[in-house]
N, C-alpha and C positions, 0 to 999 in steps of 0.2 A: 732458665735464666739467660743462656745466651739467643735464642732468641727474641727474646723480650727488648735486650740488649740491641741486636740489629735492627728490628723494628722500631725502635723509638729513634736510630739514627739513619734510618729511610727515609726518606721523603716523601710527600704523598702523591706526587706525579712519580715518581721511580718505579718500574713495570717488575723491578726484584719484589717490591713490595707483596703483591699478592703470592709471589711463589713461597714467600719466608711466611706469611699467614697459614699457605697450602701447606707447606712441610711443620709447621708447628700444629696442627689442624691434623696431620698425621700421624703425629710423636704422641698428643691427645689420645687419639685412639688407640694405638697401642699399649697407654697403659691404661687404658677401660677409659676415661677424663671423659666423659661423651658430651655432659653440656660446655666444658672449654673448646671440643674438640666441634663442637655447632655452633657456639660462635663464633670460631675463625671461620666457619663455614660460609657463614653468614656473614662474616668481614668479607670474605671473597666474591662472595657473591655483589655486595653493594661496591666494592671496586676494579670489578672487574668489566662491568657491564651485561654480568647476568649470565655470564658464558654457564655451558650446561651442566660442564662437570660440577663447578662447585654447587649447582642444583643438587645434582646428583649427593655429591656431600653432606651437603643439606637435610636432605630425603633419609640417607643411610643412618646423619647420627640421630633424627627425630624418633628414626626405629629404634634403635639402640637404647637411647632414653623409654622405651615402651610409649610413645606419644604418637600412638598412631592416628587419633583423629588428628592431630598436627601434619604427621607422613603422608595421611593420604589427602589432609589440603595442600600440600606441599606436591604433591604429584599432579592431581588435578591440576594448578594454578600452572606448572611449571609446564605439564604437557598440554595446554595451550597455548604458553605462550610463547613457548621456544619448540622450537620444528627437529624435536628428540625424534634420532632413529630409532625404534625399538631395541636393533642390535645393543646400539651402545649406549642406551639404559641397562640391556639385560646382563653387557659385559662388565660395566662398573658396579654393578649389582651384585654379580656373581665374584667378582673380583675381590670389594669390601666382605662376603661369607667366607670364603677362602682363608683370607687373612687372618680374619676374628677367629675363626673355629683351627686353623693350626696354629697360631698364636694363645688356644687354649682358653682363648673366653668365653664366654657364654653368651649365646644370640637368640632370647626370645625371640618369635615372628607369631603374629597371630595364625590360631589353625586354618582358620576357614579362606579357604582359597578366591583370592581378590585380586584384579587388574595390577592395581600398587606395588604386591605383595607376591605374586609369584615367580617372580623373576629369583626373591632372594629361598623363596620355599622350595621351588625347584634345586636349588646350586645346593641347599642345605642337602636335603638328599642324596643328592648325588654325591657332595662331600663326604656325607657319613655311608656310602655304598664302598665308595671304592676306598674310603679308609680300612674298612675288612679285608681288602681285596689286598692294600701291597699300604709302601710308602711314597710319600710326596719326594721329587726326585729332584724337582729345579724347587727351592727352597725360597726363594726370594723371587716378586712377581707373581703372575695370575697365568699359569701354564695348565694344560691339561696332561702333563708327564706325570705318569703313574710308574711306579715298577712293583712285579710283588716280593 
């Protein structure tokens, strides 16, 4: 509600505007919301001028919705047209599995390992590895602090 609220008393040239899309876009995902949480994706995307992260956004809740012929036109399109490090696909990637899975949701990914897709297949692993191993240390954020 309140953001709904700020949003409609934003402006459409106002540069808060996408951020108040990006953090509602994120409150979505947190409670599962995935197709609210890909259309603000997608509001950001179309006002922002395409910047990557909200590709990346984009990408994460298409997955999340199980849409992956959608996720991987959405990767395709996007890793051509924007000049994506790998890195920092692979860290917003593994950042979004993080979340999802200590925040206790459930993150289908397709088994069979693809371009698109490995990025969040690998971090799933590795998340459910070293959750045997100990606990998440720094609680908030995309940290690699483990303790057992």
């Amino acid at each position: 509600m309140l953001f709904r609220s700020a949003i409609e008393h934003t402006s459409t040239g106002d540069a808060q505007l996408v951020d108040l899309y990006d953090r509602r876009r994120e409150a979505y995902t947190q409670m599962s919301r995935y197709q609210e949480a890909l259309a603000d994706a997608q509001k950001c995307v179309s006002l922002s001028g395409d910047q990557e992260v909200h590709r990346i956004h984009v990408f994460c809740a298409l997955v999340s919705l199980g849409q992956y012929d959608e996720a991987r036109a959405e990767y395709a399109r996007s890793y051509k047209s924007i000049p994506w490090s790998n890195s920092e696909f692979w860290i917003r990637c593994g950042e979004y599995v993080i979340e999802n899975l200590e925040a206790g949701q459930k993150l289908t990914l397709p088994s069979v390992p693809e371009p698109a897709f490995i990025p969040m297949l690998e971090m799933k692993e590795i998340y459910q590895s070293l959750k045997t191993k100990g606990r998440r240390v720094i609680a908030h954020g995309f940290h690699a602090n483990w303790s057992p």
